[in-house]
PQR file with spaces between the fields and no chain letter, atoms N, CA, C, O and H, PARSE charges and radii, in Angstrom:
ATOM       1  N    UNK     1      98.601   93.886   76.796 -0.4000 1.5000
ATOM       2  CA   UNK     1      98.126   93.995   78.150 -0.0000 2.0000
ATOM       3  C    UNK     1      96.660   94.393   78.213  0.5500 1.7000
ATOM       4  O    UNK     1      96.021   94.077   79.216 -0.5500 1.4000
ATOM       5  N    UNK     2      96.115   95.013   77.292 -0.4000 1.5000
ATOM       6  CA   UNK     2      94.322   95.367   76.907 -0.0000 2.0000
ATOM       7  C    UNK     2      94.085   96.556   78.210  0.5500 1.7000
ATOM       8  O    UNK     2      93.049   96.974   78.728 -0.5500 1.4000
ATOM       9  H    UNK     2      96.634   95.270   76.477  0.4000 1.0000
ATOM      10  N    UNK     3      95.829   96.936   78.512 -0.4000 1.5000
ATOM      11  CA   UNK     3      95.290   98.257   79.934 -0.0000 2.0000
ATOM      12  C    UNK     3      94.228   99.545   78.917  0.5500 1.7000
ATOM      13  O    UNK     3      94.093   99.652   77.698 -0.5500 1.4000
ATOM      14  H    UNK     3      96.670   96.597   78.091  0.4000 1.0000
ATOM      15  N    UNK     4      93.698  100.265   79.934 -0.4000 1.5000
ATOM      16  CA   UNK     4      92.724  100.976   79.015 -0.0000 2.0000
ATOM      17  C    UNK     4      93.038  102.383   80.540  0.5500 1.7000
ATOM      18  O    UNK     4      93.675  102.348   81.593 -0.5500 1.4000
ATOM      19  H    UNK     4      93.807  100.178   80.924  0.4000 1.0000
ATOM      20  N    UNK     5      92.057  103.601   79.740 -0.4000 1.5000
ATOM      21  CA   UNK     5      92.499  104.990   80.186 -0.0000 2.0000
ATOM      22  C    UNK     5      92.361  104.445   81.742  0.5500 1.7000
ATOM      23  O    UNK     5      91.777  103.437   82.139 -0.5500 1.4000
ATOM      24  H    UNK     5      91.540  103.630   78.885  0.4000 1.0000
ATOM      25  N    UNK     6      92.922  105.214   82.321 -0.4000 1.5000
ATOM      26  CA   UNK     6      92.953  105.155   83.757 -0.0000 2.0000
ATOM      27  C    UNK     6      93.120  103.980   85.097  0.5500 1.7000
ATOM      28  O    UNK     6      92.770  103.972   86.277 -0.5500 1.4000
ATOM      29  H    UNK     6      93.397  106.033   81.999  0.4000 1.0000
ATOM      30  N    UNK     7      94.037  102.788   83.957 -0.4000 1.5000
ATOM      31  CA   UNK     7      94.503  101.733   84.632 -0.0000 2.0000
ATOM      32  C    UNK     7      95.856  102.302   85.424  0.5500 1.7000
ATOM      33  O    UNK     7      96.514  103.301   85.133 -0.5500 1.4000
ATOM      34  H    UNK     7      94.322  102.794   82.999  0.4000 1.0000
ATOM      35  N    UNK     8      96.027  101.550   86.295 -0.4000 1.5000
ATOM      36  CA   UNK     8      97.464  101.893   87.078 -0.0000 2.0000
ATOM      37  C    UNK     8      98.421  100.926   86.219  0.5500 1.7000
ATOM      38  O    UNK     8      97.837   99.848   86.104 -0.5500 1.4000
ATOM      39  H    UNK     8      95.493  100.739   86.532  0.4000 1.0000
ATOM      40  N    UNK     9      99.450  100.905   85.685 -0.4000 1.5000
ATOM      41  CA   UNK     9     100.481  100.226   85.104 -0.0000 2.0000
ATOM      42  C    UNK     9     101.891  100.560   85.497  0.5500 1.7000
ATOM      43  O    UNK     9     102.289  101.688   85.788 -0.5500 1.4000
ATOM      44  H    UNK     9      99.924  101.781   85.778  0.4000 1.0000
ATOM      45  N    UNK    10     102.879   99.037   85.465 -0.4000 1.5000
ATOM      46  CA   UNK    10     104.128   99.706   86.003 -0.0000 2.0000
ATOM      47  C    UNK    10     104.500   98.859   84.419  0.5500 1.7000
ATOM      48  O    UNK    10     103.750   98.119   83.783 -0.5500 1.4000
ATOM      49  H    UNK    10     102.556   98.120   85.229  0.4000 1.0000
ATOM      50  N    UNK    11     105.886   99.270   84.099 -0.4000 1.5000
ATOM      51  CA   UNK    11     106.599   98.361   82.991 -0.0000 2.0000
ATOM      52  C    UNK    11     108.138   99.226   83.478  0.5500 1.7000
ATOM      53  O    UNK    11     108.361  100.084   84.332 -0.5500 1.4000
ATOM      54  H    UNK    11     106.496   99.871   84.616  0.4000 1.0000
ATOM      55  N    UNK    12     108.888   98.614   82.606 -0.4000 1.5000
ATOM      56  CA   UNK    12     109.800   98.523   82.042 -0.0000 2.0000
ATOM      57  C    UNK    12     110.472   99.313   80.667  0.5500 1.7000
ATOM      58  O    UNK    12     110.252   98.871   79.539 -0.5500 1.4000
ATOM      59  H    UNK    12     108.706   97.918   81.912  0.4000 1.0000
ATOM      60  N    UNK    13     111.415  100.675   80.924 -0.4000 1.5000
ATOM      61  CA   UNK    13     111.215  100.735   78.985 -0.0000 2.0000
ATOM      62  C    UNK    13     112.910  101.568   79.227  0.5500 1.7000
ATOM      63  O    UNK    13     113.381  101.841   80.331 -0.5500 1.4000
ATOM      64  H    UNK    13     111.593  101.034   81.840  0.4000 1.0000
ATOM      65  N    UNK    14     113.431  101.781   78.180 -0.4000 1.5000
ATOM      66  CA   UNK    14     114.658  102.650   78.024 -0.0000 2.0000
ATOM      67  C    UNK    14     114.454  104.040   77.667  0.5500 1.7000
ATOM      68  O    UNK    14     114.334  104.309   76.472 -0.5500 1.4000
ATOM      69  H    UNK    14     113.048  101.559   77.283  0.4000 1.0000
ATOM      70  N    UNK    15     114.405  104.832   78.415 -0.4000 1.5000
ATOM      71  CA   UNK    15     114.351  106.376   78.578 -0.0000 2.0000
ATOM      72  C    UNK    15     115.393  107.148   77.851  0.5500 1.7000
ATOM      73  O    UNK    15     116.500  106.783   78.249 -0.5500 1.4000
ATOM      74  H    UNK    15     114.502  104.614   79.386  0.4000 1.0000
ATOM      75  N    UNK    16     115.467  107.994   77.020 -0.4000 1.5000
ATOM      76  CA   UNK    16     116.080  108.827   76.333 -0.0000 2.0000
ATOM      77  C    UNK    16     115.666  110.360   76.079  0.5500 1.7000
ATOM      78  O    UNK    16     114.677  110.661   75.412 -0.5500 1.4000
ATOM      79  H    UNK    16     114.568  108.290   76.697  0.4000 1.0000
ATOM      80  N    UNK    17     116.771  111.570   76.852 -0.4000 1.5000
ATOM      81  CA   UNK    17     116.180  112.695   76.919 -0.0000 2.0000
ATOM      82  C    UNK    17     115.774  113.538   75.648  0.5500 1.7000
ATOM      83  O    UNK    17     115.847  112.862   74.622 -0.5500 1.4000
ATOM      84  H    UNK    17     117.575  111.326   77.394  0.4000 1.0000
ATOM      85  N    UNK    18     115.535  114.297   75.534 -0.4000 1.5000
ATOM      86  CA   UNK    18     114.910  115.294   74.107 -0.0000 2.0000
ATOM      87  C    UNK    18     116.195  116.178   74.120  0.5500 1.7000
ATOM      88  O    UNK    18     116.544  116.712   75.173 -0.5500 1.4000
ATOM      89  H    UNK    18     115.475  114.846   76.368  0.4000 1.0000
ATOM      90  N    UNK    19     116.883  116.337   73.003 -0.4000 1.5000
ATOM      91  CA   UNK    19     117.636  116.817   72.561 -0.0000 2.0000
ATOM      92  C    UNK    19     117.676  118.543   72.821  0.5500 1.7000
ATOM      93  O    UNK    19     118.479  119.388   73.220 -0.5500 1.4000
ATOM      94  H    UNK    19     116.600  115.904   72.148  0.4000 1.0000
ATOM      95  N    UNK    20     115.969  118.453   72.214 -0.4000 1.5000
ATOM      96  CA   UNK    20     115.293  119.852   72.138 -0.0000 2.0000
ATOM      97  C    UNK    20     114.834  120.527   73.441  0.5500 1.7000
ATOM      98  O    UNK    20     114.669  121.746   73.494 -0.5500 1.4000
ATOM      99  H    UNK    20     115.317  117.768   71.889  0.4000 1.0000
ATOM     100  N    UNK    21     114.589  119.546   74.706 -0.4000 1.5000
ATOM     101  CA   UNK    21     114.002  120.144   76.185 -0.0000 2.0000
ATOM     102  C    UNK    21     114.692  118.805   76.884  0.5500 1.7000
ATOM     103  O    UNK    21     114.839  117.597   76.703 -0.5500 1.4000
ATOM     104  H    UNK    21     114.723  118.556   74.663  0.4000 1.0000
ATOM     105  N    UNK    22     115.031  119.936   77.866 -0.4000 1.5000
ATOM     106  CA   UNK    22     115.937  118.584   79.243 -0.0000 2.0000
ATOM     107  C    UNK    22     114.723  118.048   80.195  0.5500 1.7000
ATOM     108  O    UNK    22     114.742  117.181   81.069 -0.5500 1.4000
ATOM     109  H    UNK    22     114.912  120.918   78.013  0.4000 1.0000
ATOM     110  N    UNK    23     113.527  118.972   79.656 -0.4000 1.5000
ATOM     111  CA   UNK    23     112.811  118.288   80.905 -0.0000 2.0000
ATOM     112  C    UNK    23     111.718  117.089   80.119  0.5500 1.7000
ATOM     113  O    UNK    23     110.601  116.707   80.469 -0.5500 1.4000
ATOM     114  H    UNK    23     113.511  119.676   78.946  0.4000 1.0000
ATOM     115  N    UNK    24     112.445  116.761   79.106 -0.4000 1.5000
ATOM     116  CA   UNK    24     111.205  115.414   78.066 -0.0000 2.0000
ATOM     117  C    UNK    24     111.911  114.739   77.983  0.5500 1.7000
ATOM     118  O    UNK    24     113.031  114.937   78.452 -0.5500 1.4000
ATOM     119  H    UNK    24     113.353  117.071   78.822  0.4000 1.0000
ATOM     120  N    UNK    25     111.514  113.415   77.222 -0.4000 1.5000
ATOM     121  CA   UNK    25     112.169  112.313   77.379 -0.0000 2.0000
ATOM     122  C    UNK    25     111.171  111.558   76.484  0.5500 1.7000
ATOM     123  O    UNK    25     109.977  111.789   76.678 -0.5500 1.4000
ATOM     124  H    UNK    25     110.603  113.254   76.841  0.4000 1.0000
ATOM     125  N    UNK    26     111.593  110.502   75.331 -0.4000 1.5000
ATOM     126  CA   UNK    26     111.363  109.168   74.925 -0.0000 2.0000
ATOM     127  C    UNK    26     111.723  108.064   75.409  0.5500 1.7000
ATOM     128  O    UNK    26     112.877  107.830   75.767 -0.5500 1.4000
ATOM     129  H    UNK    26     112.563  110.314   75.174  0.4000 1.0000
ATOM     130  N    UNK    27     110.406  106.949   75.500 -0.4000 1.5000
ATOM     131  CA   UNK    27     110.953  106.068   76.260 -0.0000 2.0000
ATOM     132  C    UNK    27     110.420  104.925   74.722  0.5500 1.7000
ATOM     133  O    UNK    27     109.578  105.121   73.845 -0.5500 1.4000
ATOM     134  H    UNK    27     109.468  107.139   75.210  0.4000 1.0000
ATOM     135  N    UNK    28     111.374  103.748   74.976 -0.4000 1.5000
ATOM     136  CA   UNK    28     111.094  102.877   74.123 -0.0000 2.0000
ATOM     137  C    UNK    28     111.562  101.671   74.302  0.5500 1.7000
ATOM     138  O    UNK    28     112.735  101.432   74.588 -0.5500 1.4000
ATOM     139  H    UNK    28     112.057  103.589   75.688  0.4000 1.0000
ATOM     140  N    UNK    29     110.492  100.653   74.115 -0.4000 1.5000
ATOM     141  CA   UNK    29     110.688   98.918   74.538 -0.0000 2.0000
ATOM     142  C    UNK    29     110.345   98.986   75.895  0.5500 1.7000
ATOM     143  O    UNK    29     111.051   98.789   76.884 -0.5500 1.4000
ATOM     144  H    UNK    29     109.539  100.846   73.884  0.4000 1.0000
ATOM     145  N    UNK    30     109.338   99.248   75.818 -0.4000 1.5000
ATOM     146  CA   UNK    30     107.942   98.969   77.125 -0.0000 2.0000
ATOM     147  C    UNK    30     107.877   96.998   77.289  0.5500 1.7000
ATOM     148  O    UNK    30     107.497   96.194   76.438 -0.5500 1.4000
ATOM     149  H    UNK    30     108.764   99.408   75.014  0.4000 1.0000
ATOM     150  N    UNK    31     108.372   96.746   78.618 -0.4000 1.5000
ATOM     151  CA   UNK    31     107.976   95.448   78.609 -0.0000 2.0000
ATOM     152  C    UNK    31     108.121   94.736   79.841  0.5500 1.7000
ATOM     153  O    UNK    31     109.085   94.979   80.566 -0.5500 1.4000
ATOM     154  H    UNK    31     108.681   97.400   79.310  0.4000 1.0000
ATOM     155  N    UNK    32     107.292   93.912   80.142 -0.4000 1.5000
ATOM     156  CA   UNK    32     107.405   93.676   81.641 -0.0000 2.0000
ATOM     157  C    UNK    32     106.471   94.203   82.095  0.5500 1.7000
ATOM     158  O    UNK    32     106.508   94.428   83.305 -0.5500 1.4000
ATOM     159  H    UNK    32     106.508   93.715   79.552  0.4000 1.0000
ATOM     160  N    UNK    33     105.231   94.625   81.297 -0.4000 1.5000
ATOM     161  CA   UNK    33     104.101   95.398   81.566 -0.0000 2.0000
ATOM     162  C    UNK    33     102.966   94.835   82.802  0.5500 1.7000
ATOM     163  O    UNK    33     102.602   93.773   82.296 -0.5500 1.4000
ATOM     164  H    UNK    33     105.201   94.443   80.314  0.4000 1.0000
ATOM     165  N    UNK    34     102.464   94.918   83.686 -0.4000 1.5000
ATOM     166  CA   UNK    34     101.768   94.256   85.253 -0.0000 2.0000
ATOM     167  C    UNK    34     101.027   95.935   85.452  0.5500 1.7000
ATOM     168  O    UNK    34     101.431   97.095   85.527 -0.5500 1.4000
ATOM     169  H    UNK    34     102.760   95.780   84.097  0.4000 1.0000
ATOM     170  N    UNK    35      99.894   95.294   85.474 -0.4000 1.5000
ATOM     171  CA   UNK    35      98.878   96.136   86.354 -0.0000 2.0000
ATOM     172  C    UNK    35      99.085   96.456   87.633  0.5500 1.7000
ATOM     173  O    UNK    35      99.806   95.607   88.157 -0.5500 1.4000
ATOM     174  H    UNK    35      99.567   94.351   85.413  0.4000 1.0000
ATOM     175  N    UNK    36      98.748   97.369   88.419 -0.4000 1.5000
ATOM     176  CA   UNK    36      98.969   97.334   90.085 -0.0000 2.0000
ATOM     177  C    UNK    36      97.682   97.914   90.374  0.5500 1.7000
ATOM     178  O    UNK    36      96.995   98.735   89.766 -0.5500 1.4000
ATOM     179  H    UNK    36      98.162   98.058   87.993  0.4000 1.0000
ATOM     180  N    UNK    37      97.487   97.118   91.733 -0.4000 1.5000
ATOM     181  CA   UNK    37      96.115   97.489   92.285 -0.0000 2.0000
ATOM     182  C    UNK    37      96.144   98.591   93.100  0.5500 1.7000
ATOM     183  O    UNK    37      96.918   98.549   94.056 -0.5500 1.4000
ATOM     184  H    UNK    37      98.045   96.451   92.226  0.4000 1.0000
ATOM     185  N    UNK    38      95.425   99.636   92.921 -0.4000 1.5000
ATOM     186  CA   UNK    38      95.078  100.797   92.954 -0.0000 2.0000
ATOM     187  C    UNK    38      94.844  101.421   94.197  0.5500 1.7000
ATOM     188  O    UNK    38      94.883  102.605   94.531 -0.5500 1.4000
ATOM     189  H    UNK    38      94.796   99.670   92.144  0.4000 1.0000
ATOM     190  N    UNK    39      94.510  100.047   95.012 -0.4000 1.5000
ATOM     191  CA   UNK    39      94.374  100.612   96.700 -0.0000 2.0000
ATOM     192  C    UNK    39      95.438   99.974   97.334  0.5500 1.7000
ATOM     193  O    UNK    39      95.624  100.664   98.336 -0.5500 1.4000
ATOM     194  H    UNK    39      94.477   99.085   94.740  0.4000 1.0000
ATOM     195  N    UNK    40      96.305   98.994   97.341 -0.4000 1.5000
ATOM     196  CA   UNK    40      97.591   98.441   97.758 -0.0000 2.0000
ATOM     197  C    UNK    40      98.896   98.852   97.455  0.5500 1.7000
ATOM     198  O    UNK    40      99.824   99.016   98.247 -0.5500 1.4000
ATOM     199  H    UNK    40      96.154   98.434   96.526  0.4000 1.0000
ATOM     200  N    UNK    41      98.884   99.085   95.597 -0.4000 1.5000
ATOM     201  CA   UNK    41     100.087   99.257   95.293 -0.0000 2.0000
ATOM     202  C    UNK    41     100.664   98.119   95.024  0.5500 1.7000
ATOM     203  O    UNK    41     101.828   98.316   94.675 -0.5500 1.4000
ATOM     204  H    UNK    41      98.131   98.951   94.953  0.4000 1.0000
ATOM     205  N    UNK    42     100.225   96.450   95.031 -0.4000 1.5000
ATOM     206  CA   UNK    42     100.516   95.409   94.866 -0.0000 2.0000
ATOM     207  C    UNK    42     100.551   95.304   93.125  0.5500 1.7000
ATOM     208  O    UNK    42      99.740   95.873   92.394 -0.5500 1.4000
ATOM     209  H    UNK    42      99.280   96.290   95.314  0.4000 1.0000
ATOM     210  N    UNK    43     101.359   94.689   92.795 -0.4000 1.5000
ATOM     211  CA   UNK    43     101.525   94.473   91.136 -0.0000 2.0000
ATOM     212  C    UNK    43     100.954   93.122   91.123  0.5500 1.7000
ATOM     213  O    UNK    43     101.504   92.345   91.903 -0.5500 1.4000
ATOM     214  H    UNK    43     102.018   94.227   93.388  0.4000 1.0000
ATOM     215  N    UNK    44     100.019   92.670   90.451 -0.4000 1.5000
ATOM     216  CA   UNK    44      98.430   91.805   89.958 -0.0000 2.0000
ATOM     217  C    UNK    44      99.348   91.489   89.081  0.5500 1.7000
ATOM     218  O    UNK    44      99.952   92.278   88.355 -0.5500 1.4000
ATOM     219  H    UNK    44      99.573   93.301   89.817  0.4000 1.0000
ATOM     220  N    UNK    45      99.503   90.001   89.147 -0.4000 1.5000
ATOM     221  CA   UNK    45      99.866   88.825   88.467 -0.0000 2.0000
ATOM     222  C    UNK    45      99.200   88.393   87.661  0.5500 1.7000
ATOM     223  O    UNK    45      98.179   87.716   87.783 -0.5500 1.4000
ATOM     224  H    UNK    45      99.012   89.360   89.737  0.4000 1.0000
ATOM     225  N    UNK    46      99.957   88.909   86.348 -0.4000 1.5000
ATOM     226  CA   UNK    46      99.272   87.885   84.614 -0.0000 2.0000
ATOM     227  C    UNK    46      99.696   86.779   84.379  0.5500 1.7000
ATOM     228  O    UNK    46     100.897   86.677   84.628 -0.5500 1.4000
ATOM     229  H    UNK    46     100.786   89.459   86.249  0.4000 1.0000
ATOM     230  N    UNK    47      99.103   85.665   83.904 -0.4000 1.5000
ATOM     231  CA   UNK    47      99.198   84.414   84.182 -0.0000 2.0000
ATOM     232  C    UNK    47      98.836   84.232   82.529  0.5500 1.7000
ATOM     233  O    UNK    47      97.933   84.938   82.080 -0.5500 1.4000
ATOM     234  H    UNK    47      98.128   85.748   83.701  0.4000 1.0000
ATOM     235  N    UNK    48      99.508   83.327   81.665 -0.4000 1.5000
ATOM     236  CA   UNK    48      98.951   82.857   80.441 -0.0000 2.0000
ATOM     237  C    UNK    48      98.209   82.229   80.410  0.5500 1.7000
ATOM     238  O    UNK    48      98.244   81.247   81.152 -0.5500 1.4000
ATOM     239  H    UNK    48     100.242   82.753   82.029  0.4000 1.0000
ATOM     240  N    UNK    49      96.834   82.493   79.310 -0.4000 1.5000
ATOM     241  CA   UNK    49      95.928   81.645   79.434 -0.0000 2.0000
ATOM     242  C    UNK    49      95.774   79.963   79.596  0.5500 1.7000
ATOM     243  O    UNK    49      94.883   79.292   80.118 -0.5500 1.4000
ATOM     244  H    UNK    49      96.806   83.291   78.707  0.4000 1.0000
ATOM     245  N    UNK    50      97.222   79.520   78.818 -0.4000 1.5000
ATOM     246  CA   UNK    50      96.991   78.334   79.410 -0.0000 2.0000
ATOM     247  C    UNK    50      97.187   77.272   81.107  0.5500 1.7000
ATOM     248  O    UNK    50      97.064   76.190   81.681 -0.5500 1.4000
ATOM     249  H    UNK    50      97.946   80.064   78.394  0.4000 1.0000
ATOM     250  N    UNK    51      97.488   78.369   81.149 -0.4000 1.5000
ATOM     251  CA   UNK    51      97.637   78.195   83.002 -0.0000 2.0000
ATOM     252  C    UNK    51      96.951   78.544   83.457  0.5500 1.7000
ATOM     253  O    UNK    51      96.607   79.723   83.365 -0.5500 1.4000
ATOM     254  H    UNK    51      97.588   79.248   80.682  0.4000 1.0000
ATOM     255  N    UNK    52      96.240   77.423   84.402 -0.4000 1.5000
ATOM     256  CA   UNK    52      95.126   77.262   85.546 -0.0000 2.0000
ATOM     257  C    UNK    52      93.684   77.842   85.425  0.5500 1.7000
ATOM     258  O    UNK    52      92.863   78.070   86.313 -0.5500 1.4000
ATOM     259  H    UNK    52      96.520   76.466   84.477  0.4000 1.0000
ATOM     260  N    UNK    53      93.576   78.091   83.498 -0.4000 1.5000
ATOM     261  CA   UNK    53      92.227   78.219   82.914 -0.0000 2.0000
ATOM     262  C    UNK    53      91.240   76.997   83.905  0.5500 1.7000
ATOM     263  O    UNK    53      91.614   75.923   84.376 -0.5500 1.4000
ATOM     264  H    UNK    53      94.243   77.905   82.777  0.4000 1.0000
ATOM     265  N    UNK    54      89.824   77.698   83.977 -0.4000 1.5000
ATOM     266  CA   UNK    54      89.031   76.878   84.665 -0.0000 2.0000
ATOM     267  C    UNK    54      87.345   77.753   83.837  0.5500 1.7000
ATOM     268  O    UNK    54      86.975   78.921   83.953 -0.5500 1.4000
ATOM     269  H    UNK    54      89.520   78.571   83.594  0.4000 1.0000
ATOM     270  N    UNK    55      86.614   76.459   82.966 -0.4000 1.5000
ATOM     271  CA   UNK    55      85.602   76.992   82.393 -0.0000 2.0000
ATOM     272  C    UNK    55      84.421   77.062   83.389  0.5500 1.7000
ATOM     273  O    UNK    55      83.932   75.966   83.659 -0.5500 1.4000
ATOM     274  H    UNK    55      86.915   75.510   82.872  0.4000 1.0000
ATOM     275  N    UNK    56      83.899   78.087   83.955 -0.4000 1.5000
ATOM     276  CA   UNK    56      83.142   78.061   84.659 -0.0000 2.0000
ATOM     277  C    UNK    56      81.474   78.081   83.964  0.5500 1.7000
ATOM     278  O    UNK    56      81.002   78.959   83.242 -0.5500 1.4000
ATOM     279  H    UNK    56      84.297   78.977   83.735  0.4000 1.0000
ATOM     280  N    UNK    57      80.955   77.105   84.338 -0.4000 1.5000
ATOM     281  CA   UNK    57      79.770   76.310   83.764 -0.0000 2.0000
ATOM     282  C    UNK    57      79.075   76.962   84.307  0.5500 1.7000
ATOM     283  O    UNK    57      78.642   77.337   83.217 -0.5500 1.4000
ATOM     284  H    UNK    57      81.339   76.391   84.924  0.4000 1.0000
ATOM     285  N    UNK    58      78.152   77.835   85.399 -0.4000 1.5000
ATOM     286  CA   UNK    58      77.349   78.161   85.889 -0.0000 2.0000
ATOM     287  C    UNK    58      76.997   79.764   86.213  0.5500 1.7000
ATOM     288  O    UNK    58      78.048   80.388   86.067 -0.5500 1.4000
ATOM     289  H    UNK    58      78.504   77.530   86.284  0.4000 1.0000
ATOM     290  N    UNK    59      76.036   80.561   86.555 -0.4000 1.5000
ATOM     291  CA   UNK    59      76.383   82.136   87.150 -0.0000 2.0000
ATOM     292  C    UNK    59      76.712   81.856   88.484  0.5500 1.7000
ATOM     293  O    UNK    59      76.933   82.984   88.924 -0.5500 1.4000
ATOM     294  H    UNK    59      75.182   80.054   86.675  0.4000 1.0000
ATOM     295  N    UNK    60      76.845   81.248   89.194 -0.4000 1.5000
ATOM     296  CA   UNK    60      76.730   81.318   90.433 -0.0000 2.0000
ATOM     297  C    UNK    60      78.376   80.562   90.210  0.5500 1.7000
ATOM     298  O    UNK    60      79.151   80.903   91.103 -0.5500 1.4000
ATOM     299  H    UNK    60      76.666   80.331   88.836  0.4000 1.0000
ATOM     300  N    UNK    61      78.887   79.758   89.323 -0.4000 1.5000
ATOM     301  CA   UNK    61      80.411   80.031   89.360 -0.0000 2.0000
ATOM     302  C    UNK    61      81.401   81.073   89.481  0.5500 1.7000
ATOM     303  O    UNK    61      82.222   81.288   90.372 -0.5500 1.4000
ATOM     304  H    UNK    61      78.257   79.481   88.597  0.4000 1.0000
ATOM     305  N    UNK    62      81.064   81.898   87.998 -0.4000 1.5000
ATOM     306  CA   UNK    62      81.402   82.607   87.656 -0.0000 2.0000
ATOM     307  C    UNK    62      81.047   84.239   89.036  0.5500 1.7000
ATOM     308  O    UNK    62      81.586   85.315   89.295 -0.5500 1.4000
ATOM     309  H    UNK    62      80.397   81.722   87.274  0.4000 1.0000
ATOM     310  N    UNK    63      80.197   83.675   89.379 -0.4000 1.5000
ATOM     311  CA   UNK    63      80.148   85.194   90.361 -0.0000 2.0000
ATOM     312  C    UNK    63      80.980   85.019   91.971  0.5500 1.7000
ATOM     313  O    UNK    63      81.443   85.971   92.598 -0.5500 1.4000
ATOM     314  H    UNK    63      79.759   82.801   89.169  0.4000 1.0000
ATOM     315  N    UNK    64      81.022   83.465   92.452 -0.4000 1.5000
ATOM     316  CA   UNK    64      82.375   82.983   93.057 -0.0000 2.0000
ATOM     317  C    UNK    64      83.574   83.679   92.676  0.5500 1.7000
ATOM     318  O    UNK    64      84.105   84.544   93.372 -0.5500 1.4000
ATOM     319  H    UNK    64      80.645   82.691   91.943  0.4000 1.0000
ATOM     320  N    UNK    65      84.135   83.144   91.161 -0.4000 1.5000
ATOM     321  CA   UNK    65      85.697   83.722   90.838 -0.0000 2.0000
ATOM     322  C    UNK    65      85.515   85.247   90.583  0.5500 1.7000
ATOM     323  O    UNK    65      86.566   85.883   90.654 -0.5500 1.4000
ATOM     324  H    UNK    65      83.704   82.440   90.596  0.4000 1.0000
ATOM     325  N    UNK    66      84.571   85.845   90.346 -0.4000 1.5000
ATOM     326  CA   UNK    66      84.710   87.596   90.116 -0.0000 2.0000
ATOM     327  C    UNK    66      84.602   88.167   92.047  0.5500 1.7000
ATOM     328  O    UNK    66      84.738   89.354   92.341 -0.5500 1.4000
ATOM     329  H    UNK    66      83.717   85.328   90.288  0.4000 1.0000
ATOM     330  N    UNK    67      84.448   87.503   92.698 -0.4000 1.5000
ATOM     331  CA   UNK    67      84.273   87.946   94.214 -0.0000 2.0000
ATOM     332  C    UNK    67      86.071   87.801   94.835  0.5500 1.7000
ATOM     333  O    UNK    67      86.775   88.697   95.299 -0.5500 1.4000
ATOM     334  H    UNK    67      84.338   86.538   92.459  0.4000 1.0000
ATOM     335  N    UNK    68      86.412   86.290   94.610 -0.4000 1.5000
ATOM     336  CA   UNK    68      87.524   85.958   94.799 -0.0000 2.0000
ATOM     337  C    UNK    68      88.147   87.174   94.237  0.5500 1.7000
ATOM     338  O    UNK    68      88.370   88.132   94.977 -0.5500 1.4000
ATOM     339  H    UNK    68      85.840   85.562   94.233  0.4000 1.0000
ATOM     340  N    UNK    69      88.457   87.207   92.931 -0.4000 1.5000
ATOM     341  CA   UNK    69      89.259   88.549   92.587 -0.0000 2.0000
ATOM     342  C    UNK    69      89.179   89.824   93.265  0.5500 1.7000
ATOM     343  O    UNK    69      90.129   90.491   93.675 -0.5500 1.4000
ATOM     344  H    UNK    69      88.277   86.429   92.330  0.4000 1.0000
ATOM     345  N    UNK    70      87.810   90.123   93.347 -0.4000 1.5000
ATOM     346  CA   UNK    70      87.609   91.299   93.946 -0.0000 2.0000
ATOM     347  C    UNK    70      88.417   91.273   95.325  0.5500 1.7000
ATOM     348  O    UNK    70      89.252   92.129   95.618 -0.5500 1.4000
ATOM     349  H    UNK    70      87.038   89.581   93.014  0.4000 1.0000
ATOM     350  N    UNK    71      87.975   89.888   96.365 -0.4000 1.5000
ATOM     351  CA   UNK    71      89.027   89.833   97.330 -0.0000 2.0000
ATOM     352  C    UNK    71      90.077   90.050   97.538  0.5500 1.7000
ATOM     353  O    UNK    71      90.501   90.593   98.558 -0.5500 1.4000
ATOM     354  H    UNK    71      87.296   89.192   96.127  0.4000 1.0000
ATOM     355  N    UNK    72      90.896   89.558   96.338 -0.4000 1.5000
ATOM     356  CA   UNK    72      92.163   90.077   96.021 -0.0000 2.0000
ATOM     357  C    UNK    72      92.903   90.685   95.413  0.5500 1.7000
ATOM     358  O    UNK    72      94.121   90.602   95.565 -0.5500 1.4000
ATOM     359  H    UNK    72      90.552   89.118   95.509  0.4000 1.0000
ATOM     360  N    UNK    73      92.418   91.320   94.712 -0.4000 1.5000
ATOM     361  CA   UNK    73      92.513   92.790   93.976 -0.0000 2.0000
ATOM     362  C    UNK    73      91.934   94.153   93.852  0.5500 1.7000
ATOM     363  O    UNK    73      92.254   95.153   93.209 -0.5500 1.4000
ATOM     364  H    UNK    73      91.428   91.388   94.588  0.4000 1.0000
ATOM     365  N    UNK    74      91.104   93.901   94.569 -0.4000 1.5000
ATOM     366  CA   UNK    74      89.879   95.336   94.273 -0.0000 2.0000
ATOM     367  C    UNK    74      89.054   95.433   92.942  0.5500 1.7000
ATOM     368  O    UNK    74      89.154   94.894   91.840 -0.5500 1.4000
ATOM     369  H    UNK    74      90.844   93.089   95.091  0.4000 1.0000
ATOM     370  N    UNK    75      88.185   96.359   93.512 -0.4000 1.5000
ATOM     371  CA   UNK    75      87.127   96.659   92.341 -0.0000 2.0000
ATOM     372  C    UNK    75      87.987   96.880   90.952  0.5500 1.7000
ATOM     373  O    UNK    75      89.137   97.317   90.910 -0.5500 1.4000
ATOM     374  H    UNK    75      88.104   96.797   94.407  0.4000 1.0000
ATOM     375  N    UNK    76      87.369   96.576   90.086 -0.4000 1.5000
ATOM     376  CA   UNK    76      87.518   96.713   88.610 -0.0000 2.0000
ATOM     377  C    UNK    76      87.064   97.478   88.124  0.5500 1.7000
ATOM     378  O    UNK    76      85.876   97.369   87.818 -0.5500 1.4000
ATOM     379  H    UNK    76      86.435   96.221   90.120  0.4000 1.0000
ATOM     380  N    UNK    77      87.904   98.804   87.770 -0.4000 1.5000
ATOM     381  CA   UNK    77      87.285  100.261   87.188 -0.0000 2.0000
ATOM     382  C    UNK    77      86.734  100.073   85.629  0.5500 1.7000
ATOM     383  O    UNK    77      86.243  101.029   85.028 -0.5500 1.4000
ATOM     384  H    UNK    77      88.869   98.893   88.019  0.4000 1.0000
């Protein structure tokens, strides 16, 4: 997922308490991993690269699709 410190993330995993303290827990098989945007709460759709890749040839492309996103996701911490 390349999430880094202070991304919002939701996943998926199997929780198991600590033997040693009731109030800990191991979790294991994280998967289903989706970012969520930070001012909505909306979970931001990962898409494989080979789907609907588009090489953007120009700066003035490329600063189009980083606006679009921003439109629909928010700033990028």
């Amino acid at each position: 997922m390349n999430a880094q410190k202070g991304d919002i993330i939701t996943f998926t995993a199997t929780v198991e308490p600590s033997q040693d303290d009731p109030k800990f827990g191991f979790f294991k098989r994280p998967a289903k991993g989706s970012f969520v945007n930070e001012k909505t709460g909306e979970i931001i759709p990962s898409y494989p690269l080979y789907q609907d890749v588009q090489v953007l040839t120009t700066p003035d492309l490329l600063a189009e699709a980083q606006q679009k996103w921003r439109d629909l996701y928010g700033e990028v911490r």
